[in-house]
NUVOZA-587123 format. One record per residue (C-alpha): x, y negated, z negated. Coordinates in steps of 0.2 Angstrom, whole numbers. Layout:
residues N
> x:y:z
> X:Y:Z
...
This chain:
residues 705
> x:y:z
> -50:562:-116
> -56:579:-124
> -41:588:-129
> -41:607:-122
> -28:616:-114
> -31:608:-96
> -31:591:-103
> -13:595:-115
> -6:603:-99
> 8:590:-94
> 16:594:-112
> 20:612:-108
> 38:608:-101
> 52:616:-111
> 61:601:-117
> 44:598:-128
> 46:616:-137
> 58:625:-150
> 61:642:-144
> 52:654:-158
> 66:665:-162
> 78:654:-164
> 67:644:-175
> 64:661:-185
> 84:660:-188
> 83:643:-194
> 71:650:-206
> 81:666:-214
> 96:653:-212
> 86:642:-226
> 83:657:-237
> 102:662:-235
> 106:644:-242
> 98:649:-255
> 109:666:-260
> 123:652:-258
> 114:640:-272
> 125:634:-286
> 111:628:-296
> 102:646:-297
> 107:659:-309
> 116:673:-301
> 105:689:-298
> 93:675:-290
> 106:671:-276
> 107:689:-273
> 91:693:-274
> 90:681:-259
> 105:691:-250
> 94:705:-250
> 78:695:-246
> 90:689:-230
> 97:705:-225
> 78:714:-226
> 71:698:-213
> 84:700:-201
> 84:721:-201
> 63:716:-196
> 67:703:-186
> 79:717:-176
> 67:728:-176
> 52:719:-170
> 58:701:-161
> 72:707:-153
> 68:727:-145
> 54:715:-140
> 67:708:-129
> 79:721:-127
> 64:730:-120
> 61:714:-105
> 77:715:-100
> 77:732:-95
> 60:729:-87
> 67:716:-78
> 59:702:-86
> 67:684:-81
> 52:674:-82
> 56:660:-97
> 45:656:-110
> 37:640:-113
> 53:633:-120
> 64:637:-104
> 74:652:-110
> 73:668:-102
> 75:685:-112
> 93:688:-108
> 97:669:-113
> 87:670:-128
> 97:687:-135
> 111:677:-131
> 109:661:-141
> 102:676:-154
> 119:684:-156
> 129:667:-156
> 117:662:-172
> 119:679:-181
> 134:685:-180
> 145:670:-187
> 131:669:-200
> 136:688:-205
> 155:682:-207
> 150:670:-218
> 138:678:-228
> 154:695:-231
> 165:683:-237
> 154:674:-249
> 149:693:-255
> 166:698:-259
> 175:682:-263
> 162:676:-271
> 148:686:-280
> 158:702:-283
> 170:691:-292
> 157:684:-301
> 147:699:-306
> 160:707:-315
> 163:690:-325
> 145:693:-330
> 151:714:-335
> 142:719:-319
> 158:729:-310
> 153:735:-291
> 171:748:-291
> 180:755:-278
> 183:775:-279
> 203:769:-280
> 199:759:-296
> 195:774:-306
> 208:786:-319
> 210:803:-315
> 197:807:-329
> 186:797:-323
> 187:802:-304
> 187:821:-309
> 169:816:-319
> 164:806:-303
> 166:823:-292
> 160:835:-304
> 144:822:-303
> 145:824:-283
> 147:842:-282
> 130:844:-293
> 120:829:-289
> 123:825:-271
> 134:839:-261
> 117:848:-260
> 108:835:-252
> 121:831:-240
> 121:839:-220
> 136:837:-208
> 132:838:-190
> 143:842:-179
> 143:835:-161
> 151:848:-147
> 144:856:-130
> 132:867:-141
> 125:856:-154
> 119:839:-145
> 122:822:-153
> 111:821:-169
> 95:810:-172
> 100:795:-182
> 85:786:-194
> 80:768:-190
> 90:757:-204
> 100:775:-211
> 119:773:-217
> 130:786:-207
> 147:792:-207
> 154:793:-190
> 169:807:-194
> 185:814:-186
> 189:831:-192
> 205:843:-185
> 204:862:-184
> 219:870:-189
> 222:873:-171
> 226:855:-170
> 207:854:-161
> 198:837:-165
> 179:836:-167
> 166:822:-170
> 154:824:-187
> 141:811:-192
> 134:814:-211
> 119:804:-219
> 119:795:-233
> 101:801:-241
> 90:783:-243
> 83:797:-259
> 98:794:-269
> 101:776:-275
> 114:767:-265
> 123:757:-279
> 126:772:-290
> 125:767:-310
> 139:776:-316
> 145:768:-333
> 129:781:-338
> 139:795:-329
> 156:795:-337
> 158:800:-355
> 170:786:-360
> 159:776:-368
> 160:756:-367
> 159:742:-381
> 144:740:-389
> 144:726:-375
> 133:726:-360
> 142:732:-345
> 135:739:-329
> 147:750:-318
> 142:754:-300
> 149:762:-285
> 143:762:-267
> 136:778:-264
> 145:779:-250
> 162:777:-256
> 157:793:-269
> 153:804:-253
> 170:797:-243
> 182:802:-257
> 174:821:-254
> 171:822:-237
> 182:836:-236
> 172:849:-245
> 158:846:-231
> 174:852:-219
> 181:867:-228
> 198:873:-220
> 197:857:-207
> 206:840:-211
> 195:825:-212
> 205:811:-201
> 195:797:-203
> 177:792:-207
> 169:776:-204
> 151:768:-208
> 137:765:-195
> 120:760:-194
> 107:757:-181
> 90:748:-178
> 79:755:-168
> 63:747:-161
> 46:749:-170
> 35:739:-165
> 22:751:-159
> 11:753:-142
> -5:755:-144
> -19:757:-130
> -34:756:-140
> -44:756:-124
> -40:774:-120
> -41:783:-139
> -56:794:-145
> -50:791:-164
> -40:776:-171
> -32:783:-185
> -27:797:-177
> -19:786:-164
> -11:777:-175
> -3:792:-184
> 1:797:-169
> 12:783:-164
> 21:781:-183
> 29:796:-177
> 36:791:-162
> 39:775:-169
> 56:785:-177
> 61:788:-160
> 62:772:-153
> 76:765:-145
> 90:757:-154
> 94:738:-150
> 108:736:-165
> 123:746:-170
> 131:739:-186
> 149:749:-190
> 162:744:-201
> 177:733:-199
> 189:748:-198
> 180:761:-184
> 191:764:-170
> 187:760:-153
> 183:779:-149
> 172:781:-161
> 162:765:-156
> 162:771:-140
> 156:788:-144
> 143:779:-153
> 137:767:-138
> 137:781:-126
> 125:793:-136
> 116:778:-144
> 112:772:-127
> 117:753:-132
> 129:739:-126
> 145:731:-135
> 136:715:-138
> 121:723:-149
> 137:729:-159
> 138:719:-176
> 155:722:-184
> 153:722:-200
> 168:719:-217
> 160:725:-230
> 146:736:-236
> 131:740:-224
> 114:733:-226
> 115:722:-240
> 96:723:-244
> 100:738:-256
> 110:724:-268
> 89:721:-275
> 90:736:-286
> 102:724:-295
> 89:712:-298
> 83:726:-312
> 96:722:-324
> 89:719:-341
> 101:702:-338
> 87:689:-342
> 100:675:-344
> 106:676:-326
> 89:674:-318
> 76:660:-317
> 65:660:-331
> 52:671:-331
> 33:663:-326
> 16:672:-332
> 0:668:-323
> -13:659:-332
> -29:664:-330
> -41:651:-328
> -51:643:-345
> -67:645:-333
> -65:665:-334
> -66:665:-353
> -82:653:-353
> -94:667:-351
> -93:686:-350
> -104:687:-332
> -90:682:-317
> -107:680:-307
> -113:667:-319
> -98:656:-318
> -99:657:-300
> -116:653:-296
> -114:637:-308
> -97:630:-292
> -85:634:-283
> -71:640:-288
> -50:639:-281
> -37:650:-286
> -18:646:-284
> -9:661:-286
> 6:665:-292
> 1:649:-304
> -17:656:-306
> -16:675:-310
> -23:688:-299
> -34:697:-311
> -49:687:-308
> -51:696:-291
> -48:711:-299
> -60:709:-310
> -73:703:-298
> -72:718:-287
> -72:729:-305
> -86:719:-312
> -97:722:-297
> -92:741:-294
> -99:742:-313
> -112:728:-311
> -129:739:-311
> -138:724:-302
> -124:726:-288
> -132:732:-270
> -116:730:-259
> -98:726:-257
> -89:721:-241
> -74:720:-240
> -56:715:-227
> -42:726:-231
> -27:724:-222
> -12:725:-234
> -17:731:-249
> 0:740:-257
> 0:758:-267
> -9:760:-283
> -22:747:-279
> -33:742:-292
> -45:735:-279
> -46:752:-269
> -51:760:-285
> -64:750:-287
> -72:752:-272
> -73:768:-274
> -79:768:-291
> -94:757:-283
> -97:771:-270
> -98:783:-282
> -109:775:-291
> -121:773:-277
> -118:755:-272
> -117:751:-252
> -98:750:-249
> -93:747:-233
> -72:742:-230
> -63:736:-214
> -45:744:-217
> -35:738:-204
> -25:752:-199
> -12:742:-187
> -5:730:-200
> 15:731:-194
> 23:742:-209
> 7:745:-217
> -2:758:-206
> 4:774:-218
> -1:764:-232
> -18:758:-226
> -21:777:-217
> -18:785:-234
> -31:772:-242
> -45:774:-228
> -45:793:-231
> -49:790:-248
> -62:777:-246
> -70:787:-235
> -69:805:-245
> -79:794:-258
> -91:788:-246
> -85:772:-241
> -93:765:-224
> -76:763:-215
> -72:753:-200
> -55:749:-192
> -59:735:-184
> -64:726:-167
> -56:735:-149
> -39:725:-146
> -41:712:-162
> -33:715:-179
> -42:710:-193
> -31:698:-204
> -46:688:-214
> -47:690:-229
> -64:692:-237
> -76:698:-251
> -94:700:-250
> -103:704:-264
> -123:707:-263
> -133:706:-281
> -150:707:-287
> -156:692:-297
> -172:687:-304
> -175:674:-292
> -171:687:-278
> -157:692:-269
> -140:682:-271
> -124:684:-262
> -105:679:-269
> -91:678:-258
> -70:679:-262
> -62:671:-248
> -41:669:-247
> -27:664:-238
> -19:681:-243
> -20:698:-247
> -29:708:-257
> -13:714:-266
> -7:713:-283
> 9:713:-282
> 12:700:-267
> 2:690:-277
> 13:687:-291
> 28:685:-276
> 17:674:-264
> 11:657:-262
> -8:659:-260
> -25:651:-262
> -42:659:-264
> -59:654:-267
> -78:658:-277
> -92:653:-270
> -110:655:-268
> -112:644:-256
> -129:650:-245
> -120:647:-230
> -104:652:-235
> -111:667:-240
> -123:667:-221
> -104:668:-212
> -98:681:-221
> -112:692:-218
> -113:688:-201
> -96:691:-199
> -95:707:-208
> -111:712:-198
> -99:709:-179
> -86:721:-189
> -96:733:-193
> -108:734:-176
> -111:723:-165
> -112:705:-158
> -111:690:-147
> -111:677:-162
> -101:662:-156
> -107:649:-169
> -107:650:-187
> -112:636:-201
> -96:632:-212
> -82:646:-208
> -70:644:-191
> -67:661:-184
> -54:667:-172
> -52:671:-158
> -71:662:-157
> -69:644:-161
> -54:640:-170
> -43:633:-160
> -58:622:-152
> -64:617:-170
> -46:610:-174
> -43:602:-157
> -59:593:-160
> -53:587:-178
> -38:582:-170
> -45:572:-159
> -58:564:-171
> -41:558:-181
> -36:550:-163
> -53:541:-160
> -52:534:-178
> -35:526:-174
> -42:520:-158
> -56:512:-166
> -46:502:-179
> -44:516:-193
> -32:528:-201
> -28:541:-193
> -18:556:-205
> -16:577:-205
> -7:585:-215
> -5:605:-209
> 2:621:-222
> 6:632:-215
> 19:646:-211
> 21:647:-192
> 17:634:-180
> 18:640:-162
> 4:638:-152
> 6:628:-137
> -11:618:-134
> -11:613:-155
> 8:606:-155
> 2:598:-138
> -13:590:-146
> -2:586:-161
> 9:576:-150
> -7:569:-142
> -11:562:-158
> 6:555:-165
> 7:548:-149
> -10:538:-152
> -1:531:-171
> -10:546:-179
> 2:549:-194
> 6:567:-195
> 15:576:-211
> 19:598:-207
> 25:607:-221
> 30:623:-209
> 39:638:-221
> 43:646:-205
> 46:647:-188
> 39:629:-179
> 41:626:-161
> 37:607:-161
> 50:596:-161
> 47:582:-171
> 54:565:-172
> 55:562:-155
> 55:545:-148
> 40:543:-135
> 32:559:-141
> 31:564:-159
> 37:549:-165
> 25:549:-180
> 28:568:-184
> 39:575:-200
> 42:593:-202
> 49:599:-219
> 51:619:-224
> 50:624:-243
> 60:637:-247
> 60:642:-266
> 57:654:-279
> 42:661:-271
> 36:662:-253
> 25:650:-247
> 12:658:-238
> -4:649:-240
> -14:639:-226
> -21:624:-229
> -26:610:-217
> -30:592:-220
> -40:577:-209
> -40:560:-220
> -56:557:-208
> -59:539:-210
> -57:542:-229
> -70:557:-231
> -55:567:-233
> -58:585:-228
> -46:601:-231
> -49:616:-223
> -40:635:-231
> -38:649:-219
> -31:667:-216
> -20:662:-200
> -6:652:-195
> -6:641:-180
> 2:656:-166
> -9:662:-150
> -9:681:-159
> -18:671:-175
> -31:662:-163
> -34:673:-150
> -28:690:-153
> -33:691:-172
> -52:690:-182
> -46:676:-196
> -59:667:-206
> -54:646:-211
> -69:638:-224
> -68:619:-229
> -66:615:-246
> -83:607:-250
> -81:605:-269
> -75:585:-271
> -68:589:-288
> -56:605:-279
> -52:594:-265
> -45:580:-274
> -35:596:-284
> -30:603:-267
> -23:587:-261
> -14:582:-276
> -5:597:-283
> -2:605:-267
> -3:594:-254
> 5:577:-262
> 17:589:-270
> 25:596:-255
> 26:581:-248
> 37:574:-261
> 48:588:-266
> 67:583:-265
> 74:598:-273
> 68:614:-261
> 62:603:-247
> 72:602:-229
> 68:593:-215
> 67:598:-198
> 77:589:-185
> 75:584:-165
> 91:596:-165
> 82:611:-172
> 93:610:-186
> 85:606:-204
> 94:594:-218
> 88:594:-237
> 75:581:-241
> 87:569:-252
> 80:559:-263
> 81:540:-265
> 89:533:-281
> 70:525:-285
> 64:545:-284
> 63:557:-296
> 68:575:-294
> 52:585:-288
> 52:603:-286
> 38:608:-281
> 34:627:-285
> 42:621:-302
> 30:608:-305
> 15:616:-304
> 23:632:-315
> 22:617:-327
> 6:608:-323
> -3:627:-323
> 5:630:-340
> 2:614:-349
> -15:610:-342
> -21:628:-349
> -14:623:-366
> -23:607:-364
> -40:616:-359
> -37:628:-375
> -34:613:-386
> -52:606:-382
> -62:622:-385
């Protein structure tokens, strides 16, 4: 049977299917578990708080407006899994808002406690001496009374405009008349939320460390009333809404992209808000003032005990505390780079695979530097799609321009979060002369690649940097990734060609080594798939392994449970969200899932086909989702090099596999478990381990030379 969508039909029934939010829950569920970690040192668990807080405000934001936004259109047609967009939002809200309880009261009984233990004191306005609060104003009248606007809200001054993610207070003042008046004022995001004030008062401290804060918040509360001169201040309450902004955008119908794009950022502040989130204490009035104006129902209300949007607690993470985080890792830069001064050089001689955060970022820097300087350089193609601020890489590129080299950059201007970032960057590439493209009509560009073009003696050679990730220096030291060197001829062929469809135009549908979505990637993996079910048949071994960070497509799980059905054994190490269900008897027998969740996020893609014992791993730029293989342009190239295969397998692959420490597994509920070890096992974790195997096989490599 040739596997393809018609043939993998009779799966597509919703008891075979996780529904994708959910499982996205399950996800920021495991990343809580980590905030609630014994074993990590304190400003790590609430580092993860915030990392938590900052996934679901997103997840609001994009995943459920999505829905909000079907339900008002009428939507009831369910998804693959069987749920419709009202039942979905449902079995959302029953997840989250239990999960909020618990994470408030581990906050305040647990880590505010514990901070202070460790001199870290997050203070209450009450807490303070008469001194000390008269400082604290004094600080307030000059610093942030003149940043601070009350609106008022009567028949001749409408409801205000409230920012996506802003901290308001919702206010009740009284005229002397005895006349009662709703106010809202902002909290300015410009001004730091958890205010360092042991730096503020004059009292000094002992010469021992000790951090005093106060929510910003609780600073502007206590003086409300000299925003209301002559009126009493009743009572004023914290809100905070989400509004959608996942943005519209018909490409088909726009003279200019960029301006397009622009165009929608802006509205994008005006999008309608699906979460209210107000504090314990708000009367009913003032919820209901906020729901009528707001345009929102009492179940998208999230009533909230303690502070609002926990994802500021990061600015914590700053402390100069070094005994209550992890131990600090530094990237190694690969022996190979210090064998010769020409990066060209070292390439043309093999292949060659980078693991970042364990492998440092700076030989992609340098390779884009050294060939913006390289007077033998012609051209430079490159994918940019999130690239951060101050990009060292961007630099370079311009550099290269200006030095008269052919430069030609795909920015992708729709990259979700990105577009002001990626807009500011294309105007700069392009002032310096940079051939700029935004990409294909309807597709984002998510590959990741680097061409480089450079005259040799024996002609004209090309080098190409392909990666699971992006081009962007500071994720890298934050993100799981794997790149790759080569001057492979028809590596190098792809590329081109690929970055010759960007660019203009073309019809090319096959290519020598490089999969390509939306061309051919999910047929190219369908067919490996099924290559592993024909060996089995025929007496063989039949074994995949998949990396990945999102497993949702439809016609792949179904092939997957095609092939354990057919004694194909099949290990997924899924970060994220995964709609298969696994260990199910009759259908995904053979199947284990398991999620890593550690000190960084795992990000890279990497997929693995024993093949009759000619083993074959494949890296690539997309996940297994219908937006990665149909709606997307994402580059996955084989790992050709036996010596880097047999590396890929053992320290990320095998690795992952046998972690016991960060590992969960998923369960036929939908629930995961930690991946306990056995008394026989030793304790693996695997980001740990290879911190240590980078680290002591550099010392080993230096030893030698």
């Amino acid at each position: 049977m040739k596997l393809n969508k018609e043939t993998l039909k009779h799966y597509f029934t919703p008891e075979n299917f996780f529904n994708r939010d959910l499982s996205w829950l399950e996800f920021n569920k495991r990343v809580l578990e980590e905030a609630f970690n014994k074993d990590l040192p304190l400003l790590d668990r609430i580092k993860f708080i915030s990392i938590f807080s900052s996934n679901l405000d997103e997840f609001y934001m994009i995943r459920v407006s999505g829905l909000v936004e079907q339900i008002r259109a009428r939507v009831i047609e369910p998804t693959i899994d069987g749920l419709t967009p009202i039942e979905e939002l449902r079995g959302i809200e029953k997840q989250v808002k239990p999960t909020l309880e618990k994470i408030y009261k581990y906050w305040s009984s647990k880590l505010v406690p514990e901070l202070r233990e460790n001199n870290i004191c997050i203070c209450n306005y009450t807490d303070f001496s008469l001194s000390e609060k008269k400082e604290l104003n004094d600080y307030f009248s000059k610093e942030i009374y003149p940043v601070l606007t009350p609106l008022a809200f009567d028949p001749g001054r409408p409801f205000p405009y409230i920012s996506n993610l802003s901290l308001s207070f919702a206010i009740l003042v009284k005229k002397p008349s005895g006349e009662k008046h709703f106010a809202r004022v902002k909290i300015p995001n410009i001004l730091p939320r958890l205010l360092r004030i042991d730096k503020i008062l004059t009292k000094k401290a002992n010469k021992q460390f000790k951090a005093k804060y106060v929510w910003l918040e609780d600073l502007i509360k206590s003086n409300l009333h000299l925003l209301f001169p002559g009126l009493e201040v009743i009572e004023a309450h914290n809100f905070r809404i989400t509004r959608n902004t996942d943005m519209e955008i018909q490409e088909d119908e726009a003279d200019d992209l960029l301006e397009l794009i622009e165009e929608n950022i802006k509205q994008r502040k005006f999008g309608s808000v699906v979460r209210l989130e107000v504090d314990r204490d708000m009367p009913d009035f003032m919820i209901e003032t906020l729901t009528e104006n707001l345009e929102i129902k009492r179940e998208a209300i999230h009533i909230i005990d303690g502070p609002l949007g926990l994802s500021s607690v990061m600015s914590l993470y700053s402390l100069p505390l070094h005994d209550l985080k992890e131990k600090p890792f530094h990237p190694v830069v690969p022996q190979v780079f210090e064998e010769e001064e020409n990066i060209f050089s070292i390439i043309r001689q093999r292949d060659i695979l980078l693991h970042h955060p364990y492998d440092s970022f700076l030989p992609v820097i340098q390779f884009i530097k050294t060939a913006s300087e390289d007077p033998d350089v012609l051209a430079i193609k490159q994918t940019l799609y999130r690239v951060g601020s101050n990009s060292p890489i961007v630099k370079s590129l311009i550099e290269a321009a200006d030095r008269g080299k052919q430069v030609a950059v795909l920015v992708e201007l729709k990259a979700r979060f990105d577009e002001e970032n990626n807009i500011y960057w294309a105007r700069e590439l392009e002032k310096a002369g940079v051939h700029v493209v935004y990409g294909l009509l309807g597709l984002k560009t998510h590959s990741k690649m680097t061409l480089v073009v450079r005259k040799e003696l024996d002609g004209v050679k090309r080098y190409v940097h392909l990666g699971t990730g992006n081009y962007n220096a500071a994720t890298a030291k934050l993100y799981t990734d794997l790149g790759m060197f080569s001057a492979n001829e028809d590596l190098c062929s792809d590329v081109s060609e690929i970055f010759n469809s960007l660019t203009g135009y073309s019809e090319q549908t096959k290519y020598r080594e490089l999969f390509v979505a939306p061309i051919n990637k999910r047929d190219r993996f369908l067919k490996l798939i099924q290559r592993e079910i024909k060996n089995t048949a025929n007496g063989g071994s039949g074994k995949i392994i998949f990396k990945l960070n999102s497993l949702v497509d439809p016609t792949i799980i179904a092939a997957l449970y095609e092939a354990s059905k057919s004694e194909v054994k099949i290990e997924l190490i899924v970060r994220g969200i995964c709609c298969l269900i696994p260990q199910q008897p009759g259908l995904s027998d053979n199947i284990v899932v398991r999620s890593i969740v550690g000190r960084y996020l795992e990000h890279s893609r990497a997929y693995y086909f024993y093949n009759n014992g000619d083993e074959e791993i494949y890296l690539s730029s997309a996940d297994m989702m219908q937006r990665n293989l149909d709606r997307r342009v994402e580059q996955t190239f084989p790992i050709q090099d036996k010596r880097l295969k047999s590396h890929l397998k053992k320290t990320l692959l095998d690795t992952s596999l046998e972690d016991n420490v960060k590992s969960r597994i998923l369960l036929p509920t939908g629930k995961y478990v930690f991946n306990q070890k056995v008394v026989t096992q030793k304790e693996t974790n695997m980001q740990e381990w290879l911190m240590a195997h980078t680290s002591k096989t550099q010392s080993r490599t230096k030893k030698k030379n």
